[in-house]
N, C-alpha and C positions, 0 to 999 in steps of 0.2 A: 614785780617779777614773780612768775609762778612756782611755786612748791612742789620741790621735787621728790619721790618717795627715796628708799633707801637705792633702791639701784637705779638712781639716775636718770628716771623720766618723769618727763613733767607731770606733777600729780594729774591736774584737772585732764591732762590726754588720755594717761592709763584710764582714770575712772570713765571717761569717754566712751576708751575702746572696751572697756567691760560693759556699760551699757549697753552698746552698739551687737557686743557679742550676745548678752542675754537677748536682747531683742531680737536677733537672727535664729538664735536655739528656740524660745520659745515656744512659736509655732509646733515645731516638732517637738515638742512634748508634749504640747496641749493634744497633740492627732495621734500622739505614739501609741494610745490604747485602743484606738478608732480604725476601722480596716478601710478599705478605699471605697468610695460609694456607687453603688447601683443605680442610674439614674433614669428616669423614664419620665415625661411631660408632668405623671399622674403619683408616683411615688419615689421618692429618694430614700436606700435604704444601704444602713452598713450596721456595723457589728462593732458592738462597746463593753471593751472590757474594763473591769474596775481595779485591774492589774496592770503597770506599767514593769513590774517581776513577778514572778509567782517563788511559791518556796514549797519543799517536796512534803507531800502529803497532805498540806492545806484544799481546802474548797474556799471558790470565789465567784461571782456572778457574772456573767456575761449577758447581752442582750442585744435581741434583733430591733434595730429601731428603724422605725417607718415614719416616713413625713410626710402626711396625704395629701395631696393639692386638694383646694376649696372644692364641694360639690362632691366627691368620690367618696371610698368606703372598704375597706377591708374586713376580711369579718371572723367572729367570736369560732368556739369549738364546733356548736350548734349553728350552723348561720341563718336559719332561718327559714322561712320559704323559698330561697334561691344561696347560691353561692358554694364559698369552699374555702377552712380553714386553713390559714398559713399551716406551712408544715416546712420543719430544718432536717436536714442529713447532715450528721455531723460523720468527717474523716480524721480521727484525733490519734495519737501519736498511742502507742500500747500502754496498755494502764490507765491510760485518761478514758473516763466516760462522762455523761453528759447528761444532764435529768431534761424531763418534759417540759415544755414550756408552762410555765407561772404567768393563769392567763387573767389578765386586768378586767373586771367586771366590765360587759359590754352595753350597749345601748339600741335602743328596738328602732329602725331606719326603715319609715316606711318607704316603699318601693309600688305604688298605686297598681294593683290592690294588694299589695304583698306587704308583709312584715319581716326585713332583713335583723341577724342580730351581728351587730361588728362594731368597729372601731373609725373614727373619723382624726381628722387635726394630726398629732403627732404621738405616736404608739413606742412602748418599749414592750418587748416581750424577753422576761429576765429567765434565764437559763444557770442553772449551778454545773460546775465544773469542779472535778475533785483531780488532783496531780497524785501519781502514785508516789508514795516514801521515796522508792526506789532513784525518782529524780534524781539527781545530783546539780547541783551549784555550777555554775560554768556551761551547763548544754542547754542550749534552745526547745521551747515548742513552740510546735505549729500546730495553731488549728482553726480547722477548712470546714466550711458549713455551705452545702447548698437549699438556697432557699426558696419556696414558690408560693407564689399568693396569687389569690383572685383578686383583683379593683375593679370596683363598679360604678357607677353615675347610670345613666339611662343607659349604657352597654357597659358588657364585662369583658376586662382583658386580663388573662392568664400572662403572668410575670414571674422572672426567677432570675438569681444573683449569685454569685459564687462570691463568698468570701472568706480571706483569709488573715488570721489576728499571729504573731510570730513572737515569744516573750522571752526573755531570758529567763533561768531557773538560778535563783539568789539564795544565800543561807537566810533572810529574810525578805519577808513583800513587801514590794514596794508599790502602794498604796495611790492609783491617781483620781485625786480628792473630787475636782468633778464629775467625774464616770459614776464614782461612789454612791454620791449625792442625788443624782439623777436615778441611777437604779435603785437608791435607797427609796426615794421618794414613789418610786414604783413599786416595789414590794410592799409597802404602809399604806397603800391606797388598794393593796389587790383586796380581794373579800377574806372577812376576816370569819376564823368557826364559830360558827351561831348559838352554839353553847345549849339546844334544844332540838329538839329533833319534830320535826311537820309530819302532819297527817294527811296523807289523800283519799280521799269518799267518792262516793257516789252520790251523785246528787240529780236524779232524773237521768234528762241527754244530757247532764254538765259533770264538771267534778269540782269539789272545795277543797279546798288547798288552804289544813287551820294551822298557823304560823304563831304559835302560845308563848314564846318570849318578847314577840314584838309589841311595840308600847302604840296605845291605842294614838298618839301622837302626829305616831310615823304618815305621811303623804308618799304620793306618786309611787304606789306601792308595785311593784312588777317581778313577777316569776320567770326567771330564766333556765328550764332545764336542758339538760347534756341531752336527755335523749328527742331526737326530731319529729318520733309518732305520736310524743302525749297529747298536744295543745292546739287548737287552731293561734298559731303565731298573730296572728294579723288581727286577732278577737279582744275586748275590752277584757280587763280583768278589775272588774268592780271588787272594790275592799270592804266591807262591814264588821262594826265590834263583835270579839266575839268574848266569852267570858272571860278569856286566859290569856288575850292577846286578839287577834287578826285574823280573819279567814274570806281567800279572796276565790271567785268565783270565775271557774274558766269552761273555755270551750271545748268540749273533745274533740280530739284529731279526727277527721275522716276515717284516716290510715290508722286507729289507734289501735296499741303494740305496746303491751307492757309485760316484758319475758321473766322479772325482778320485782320482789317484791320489795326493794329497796333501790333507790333512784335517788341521784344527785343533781343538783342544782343552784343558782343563785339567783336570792331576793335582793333589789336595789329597790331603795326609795330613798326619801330625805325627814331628817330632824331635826329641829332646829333651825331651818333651813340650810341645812349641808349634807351633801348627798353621800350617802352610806351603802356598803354591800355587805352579806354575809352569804358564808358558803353552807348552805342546809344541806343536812342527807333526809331523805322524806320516805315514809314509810307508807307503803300502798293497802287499802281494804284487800284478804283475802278475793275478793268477791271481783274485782276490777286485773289480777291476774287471772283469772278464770272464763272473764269476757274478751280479755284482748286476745290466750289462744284460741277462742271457739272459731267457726267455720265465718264467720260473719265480719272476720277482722279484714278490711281493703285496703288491696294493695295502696301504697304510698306513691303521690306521682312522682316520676321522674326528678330531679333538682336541675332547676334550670345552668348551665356551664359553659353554653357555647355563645362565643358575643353574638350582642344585636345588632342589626345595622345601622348605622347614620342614615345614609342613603333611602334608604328602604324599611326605616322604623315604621313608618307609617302607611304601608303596603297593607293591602289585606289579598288575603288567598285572589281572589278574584282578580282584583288591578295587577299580582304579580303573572297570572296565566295572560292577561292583553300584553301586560309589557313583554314576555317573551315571547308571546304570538308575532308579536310585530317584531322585536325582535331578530327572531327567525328567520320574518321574510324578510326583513333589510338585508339578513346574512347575506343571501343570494346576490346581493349589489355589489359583494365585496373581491378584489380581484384575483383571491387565493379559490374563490368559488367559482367564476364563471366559465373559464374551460372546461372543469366537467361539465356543467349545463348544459355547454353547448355541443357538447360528446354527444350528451342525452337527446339536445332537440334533433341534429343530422339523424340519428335510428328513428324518430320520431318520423322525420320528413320524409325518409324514405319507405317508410309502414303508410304514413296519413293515410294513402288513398286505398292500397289494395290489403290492408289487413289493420283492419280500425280497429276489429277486437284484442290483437295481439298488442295494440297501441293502448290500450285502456289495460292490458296486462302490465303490461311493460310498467306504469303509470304506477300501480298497486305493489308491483315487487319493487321499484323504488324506493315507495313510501314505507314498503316493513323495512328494509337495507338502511333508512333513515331511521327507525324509530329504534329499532333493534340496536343499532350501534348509537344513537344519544341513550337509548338507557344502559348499556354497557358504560357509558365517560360515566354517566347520572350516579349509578350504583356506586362505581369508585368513588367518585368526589364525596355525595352525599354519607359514605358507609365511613371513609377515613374522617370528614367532621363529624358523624356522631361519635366516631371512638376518640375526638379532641383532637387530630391532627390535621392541620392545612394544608390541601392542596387545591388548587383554581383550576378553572377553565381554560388549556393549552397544556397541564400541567406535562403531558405525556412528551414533550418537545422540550423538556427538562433535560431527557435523557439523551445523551449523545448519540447512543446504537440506536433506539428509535427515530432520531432525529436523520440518521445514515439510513437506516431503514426507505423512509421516506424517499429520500432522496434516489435513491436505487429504484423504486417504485415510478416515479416520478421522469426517470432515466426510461425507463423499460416503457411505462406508456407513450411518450413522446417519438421512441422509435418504431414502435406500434403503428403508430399515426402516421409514420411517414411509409411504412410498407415494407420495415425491413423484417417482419417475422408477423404471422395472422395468430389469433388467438379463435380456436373454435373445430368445431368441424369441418368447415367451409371456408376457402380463404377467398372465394370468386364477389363477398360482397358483404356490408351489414345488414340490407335485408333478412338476407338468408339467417345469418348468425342469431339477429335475433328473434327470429321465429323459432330457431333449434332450441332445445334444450338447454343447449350452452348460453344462449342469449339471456333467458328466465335466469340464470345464477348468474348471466352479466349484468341485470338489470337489475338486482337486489345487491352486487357489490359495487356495482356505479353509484348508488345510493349511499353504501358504507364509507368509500372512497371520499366522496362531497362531502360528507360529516369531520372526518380524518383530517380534509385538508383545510376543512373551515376554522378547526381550531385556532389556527395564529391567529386571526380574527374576532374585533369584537363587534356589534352594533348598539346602535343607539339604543337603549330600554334595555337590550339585552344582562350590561351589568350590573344592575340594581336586581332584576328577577332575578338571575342567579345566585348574587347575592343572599338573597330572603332564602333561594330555594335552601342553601346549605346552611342556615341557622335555624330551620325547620325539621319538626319528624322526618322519618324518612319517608310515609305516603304522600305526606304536601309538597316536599321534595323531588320527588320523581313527577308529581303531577306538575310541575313548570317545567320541568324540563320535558314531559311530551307536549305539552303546548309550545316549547321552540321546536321540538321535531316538528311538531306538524304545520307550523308556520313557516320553516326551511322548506318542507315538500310539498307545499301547496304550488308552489310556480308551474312544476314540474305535472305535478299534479293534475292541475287543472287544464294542461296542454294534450293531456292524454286523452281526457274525459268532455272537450268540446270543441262540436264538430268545426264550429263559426274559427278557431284560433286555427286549427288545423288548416284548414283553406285559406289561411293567409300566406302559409308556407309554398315557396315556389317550387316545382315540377322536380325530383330528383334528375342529374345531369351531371354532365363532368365537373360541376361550380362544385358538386358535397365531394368529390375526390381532391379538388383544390385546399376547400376549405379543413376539410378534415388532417390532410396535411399542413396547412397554416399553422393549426392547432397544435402543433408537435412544438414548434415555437417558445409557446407558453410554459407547456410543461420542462423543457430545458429548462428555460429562464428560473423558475422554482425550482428546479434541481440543484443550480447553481447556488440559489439562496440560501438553500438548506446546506451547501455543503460550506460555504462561508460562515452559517450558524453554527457549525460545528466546528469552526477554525477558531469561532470564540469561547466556544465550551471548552475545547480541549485544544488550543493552539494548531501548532502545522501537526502534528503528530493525528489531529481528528481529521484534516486531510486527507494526509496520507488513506486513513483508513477507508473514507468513503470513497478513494477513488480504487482502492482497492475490492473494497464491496460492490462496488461497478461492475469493474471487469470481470470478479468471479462471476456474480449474475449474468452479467451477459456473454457470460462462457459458457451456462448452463442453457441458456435458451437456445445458443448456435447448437450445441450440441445436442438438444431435443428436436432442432430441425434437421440436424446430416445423419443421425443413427439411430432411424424411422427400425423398428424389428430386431434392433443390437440391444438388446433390452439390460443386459450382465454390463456392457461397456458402459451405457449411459447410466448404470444406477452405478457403476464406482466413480466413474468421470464427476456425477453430480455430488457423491460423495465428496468426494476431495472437490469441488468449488465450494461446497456446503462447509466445510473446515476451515478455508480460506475467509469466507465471507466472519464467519463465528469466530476466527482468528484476528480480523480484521475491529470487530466489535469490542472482544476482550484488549485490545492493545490502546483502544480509543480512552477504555474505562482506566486505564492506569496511567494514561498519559491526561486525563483530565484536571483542569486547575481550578483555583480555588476560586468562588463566583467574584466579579470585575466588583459586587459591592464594597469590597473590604480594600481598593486599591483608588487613590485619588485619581480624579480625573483630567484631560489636559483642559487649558484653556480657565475658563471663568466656573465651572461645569468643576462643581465635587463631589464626590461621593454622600449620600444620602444616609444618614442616622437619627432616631427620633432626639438624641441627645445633642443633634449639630442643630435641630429645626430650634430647638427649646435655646440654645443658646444666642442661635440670630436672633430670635425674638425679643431676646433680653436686653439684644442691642438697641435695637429699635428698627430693625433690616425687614421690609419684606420676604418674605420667603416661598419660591415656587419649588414645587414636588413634583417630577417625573418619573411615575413608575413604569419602568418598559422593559422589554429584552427585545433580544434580536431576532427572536423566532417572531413577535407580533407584526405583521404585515400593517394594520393599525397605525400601532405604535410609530412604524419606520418612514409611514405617509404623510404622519402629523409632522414629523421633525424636518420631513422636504418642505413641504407644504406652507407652515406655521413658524414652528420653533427655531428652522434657521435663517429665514427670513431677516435680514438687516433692520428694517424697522422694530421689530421684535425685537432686536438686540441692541438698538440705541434705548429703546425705553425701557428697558432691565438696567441699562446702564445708567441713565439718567436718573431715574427713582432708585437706584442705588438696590435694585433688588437681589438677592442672591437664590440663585438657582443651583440645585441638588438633585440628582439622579440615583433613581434605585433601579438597580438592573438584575432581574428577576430572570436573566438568559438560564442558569445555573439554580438549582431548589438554594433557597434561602426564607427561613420559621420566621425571621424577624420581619420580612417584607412582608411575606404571607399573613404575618399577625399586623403588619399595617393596615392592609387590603381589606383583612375582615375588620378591622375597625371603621373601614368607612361603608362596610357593608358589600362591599366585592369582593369576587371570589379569582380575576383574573384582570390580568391589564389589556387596554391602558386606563392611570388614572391619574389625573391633573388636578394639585392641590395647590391654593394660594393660599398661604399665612397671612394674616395683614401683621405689622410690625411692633407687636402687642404682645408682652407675655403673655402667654397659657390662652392667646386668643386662637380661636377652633377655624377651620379651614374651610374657604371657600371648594367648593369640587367643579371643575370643568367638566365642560361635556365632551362625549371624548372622541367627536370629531373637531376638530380645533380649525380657527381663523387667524390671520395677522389680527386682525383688528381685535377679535373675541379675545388675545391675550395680552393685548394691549390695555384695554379697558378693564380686563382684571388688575393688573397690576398696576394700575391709577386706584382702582377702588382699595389695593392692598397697602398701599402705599398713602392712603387717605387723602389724594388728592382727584376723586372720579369729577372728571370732568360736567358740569351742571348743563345746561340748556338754558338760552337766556328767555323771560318770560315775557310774552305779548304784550 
């Protein structure tokens, strides 16, 4: 019979359910000092405090810990030839402040031909925290640290984490013994003071760096200083005895800059064989402050910041100018481009014969309408990634009122096309129109227009050169991008400027009044598109808007055509539709919803997170990536065409693959920092996981087949189908 305590339950249960209960609390005391984690493929990162209470007036350590996957790197204060030190913003309750990070002696990672200084494996970065007196016992703090760091491998991705650590304030602390231990073990390993103070010389082109308490012993001797101008980083730093200790022999910076005649730094090497750091202050030759402000000090380069591509690492200026030459001219194949085209070639067909030269005009104001508005996107794009922020190629179709813009545009030339209002001097023909004056500015914004409406649009080569273009200076950057202008203008181009293509064109006749009406068709049908893109930007409310930006517009044109001389009516008339339309634009902007990525999706089809890929992976799941929106004409061709195809969707289902969507309709930093990780600047972009932790992604090409994603996902899924051999 079992033993029962004093109040009558059976011993061996209670001591059961006391177990049973420790073992459920546990857990959450072990996390209680731990904030929730930041996760991303390449680094896992939270906040550890060595307090599960704090007590008023005390200081206690906290720290940002980083868990780097294999291969990557975060880096020191100084990072080196490239990079960019973590950096924390703390938001701490009144009274509480927060010291600088207590930074872990780092290590030199080379980067071919570069010499990175950072941190690899699992990093704590310890922080002291002081609580005012004033605390009292019984109230909580909170404290919120935003954090961001560079990770690099052979590209670099710009990362940041919000966290938050929540404590009670106790008449004494309460101590959580692991947190402790770990931070402990991190502060006894940072550099300790070197107890002597270093000399820096001149020594020819070098400087010597004599290091008099160091034991001639010491190995793997290396100088790490705070400031980035002294040193060629990436330069051996040969060690030799010197009477008093050590004196190791470096390269001058290019850029060399020394404003102080006192500089800090840390020397790591090993003794004993156990690797050791100390923190030296080093004192410079009058002589070496005196050369670094003279006229002769060069500028320092750029630090490299902006990621590199996957895609496109191995581009060089030249193959990225063919791939958007070509590019460009596939653009033209795409069917958000080929009505204007065909705009162009009828003015074409009806100049060919009796005004060639007006046709080789025509042909030339195009081509600047082309170039002038790709380098207007060019400038944007390329000017916001040099200042670190992403935007792609379509970005402008981000915006709902641009997106209504369009559309209204779109509306207005389609009835154009059918005859219900001329645009020009002359409404008797396009001949005439474009030999006028007015034709020369139609013929340089028909070219503007074709650029404008090609953006939903990608081609093939096209996303890799743009790609490269926007992780490039901004001259090599804009130089691919008029290589896709002049590869879009050449079709157009070359129709103007030979005589042989022109004479294929048949006789003007009633057939360019038919067709040119046909054409009004197309542009509806785009009209439509765009104003559905904006039902998903901004639900029924972005509707409403466009179709209100419709009617005002086309209230303004009637009204430019019946009050011909009523000059006072039609500038208040156009007034008030102009208020309307701007009325229409603002109501879109505040009715717009949050982008479709952050909302699951229906069917098999879920919303897309680097933290959902990492996790199928884990499972053992193939994983395919759809980046798309609804503005990309592309994108929406692939998924008729390919992705909803039945056979595609038995063999997702069969290989067990899970497929994710990131819908880029709406700006979203986190897809945008996908995109540039695989070296694109705009969708679409089809990625296959194979079912592999931390295994790197196959990239489709981004005209898609049933079969081409069939065959991926055998190969992801690691069963690719073999060939039997002869």
């Amino acid at each position: 019979m079992a033993q029962t305590s004093r109040q009558g339950f059976p011993r061996q249960g209670f001591l059961h359910k006391a177990v049973l209960a420790f073992a459920l609390i546990a857990p959450a005391l072990a996390i209680a000092a731990e904030s929730a984690a930041v996760s991303s493929p390449r680094v896992t990162a939270t906040l550890l405090s060595s307090r599960d209470a704090v007590q008023p007036g005390e200081r206690f350590q906290v720290a940002l810990v980083q868990k780097i996957a294999r291969g990557w790197h975060t880096y020191w204060q100084n990072p080196g030839d490239s990079g960019e030190a973590t950096r924390i913003d703390w938001a701490l309750p009144a009274g509480m402040t927060a010291s600088d990070i207590r930074w872990p002696a780092p290590k030199a990672l080379p980067v071919e031909p570069l010499v990175n200084f950072g941190f690899e494996g699992t990093l704590l970065l310890p922080v002291e925290i002081t609580v005012p007196e004033s605390a009292k016992p019984g109230e909580r703090v909170t404290l919120k640290a935003n954090a961001t760091w560079l990770v690099c491998e052979k590209i670099c991705i710009p990362e940041e984490g919000a966290f938050t650590l929540d404590l009670p304030v106790e008449a004494a602390a309460i101590v959580d013994e692991n947190a402790q231990s770990r931070i402990d073990a991190t502060l006894a390993a940072l550099p300790q003071p070197a107890g002597f103070k270093a000399k820096l010389t001149s020594d020819g082109d070098r400087l010597a760096l004599s290091l008099p308490g160091l034991s001639a012993q010491a190995s793997e001797i290396r100088f790490f200083p705070l400031s980035d101008t002294l040193i060629e980083h990436a330069a051996p730093q040969p060690a030799t005895p010197a009477a008093d200790g050590v004196s190791l022999q470096l390269a001058r910076s290019s850029a060399f800059k020394l404003e102080n005649a006192e500089l800090s730094g840390v020397v790591t090497f090993k003794e004993g064989g156990l690797p050791r750091s100390l923190a030296v202050t080093v004192e410079a030759e009058p002589a070496l402050l005196t050369a670094a402000t003279g006229a002769s000090a060069a500028p320092r380069p750029a630090v490299v910041r902006l990621p590199l591509p996957v895609e496109g690492a191995d581009l060089t200026l030249w193959a990225a100018l063919a791939f958007a030459f070509a590019g460009g001219l596939i653009l033209n194949l795409m069917p958000c481009v080929l009505p204007v085209l065909f705009i162009k070639a009828l003015g074409f067909a009806q100049l060919a014969r009796a005004h060639r030269d007006e046709v080789r005009e025509q042909g030339m104001l195009f081509l600047g309408g082309v170039v002038v508005t790709f380098m207007i996107l060019a400038g944007i794009v390329v000017g916001f990634a040099a200042l670190g922020s992403s935007i792609g190629w379509g970005f402008q179709l981000q915006s709902p009122p641009l997106v209504i813009a369009l559309a209204v545009i779109m509306t207005l030339i389609g009835f154009n096309l059918l005859g219900a209002f001329e645009v020009g001097t002359s409404a008797g023909g396009v001949g005439q129109d474009l030999a006028s004056r007015g034709g020369r500015l139609g013929a340089f914004m028909t070219g503007a227009l074709a650029v404008v409406v090609a953006t939903p649009c990608t081609a093939p080569f096209m996303g890799a050169a743009v790609g490269y273009a926007v992780t490039q200076p901004p001259a090599m950057g804009l130089a691919v991008f008029l290589a896709l202008a002049l590869g879009f203008a050449l079709p157009v181009l070359a129709l103007s400027f030979a005589p042989g293509l022109l004479r294929l064109l048949p006789k003007p006749g009633r057939w360019m009044v038919i067709l040119k009406q046909a054409f009004a068709f197309p542009m509806f049908a785009t009209a439509i598109w765009l104003v559905w893109v904006a039902s998903v930007q901004a639900g029924p409310g972005g509707v409403l808007a466009a179709l209100v930006a419709v009617l005002a517009a086309g209230f303004i044109v009637w009204l430019v055509g019946v009050t011909r001389g009523t000059g006072r009516l039609r500038l208040a008339a156009s007034g008030l539709a102009a208020l309307v339309a701007l009325g229409a634009g603002w109501f879109v902007l505040q009715s717009a919803v949050p982008s479709a990525t952050s909302e699951a999706r229906a069917g098999d089809i879920q919303a897309w997170t680097p933290e959902r890929v990492a996790g199928l992976q884990a499972e053992g799941k193939p994983v395919f990536v759809n980046f798309t929106a609804a503005w990309c004409i592309t994108c929406l061709a692939n998924e008729r065409v390919a992705l909803s195809r039945q056979e595609v969707k038995d063999a997702f289902a069969e290989l067990k693959v899970a497929s994710l969507k990131a819908d880029w309709t709406n700006r979203n930093s986190a897809i945008a920092q996908a995109l540039a990780e695989q070296g694109r600047a705009g969708v679409p972009l089809y990625l296959f996981y194979p079912g592999k932790k931390d295994a790197q992604p196959e990239i489709l090409p981004q005209l898609l087949t049933p079969d081409m994603l069939v065959t991926a996902a055998r190969r992801a899924a690691g069963k690719e189908i073999k060939t039997a051999s002869r």
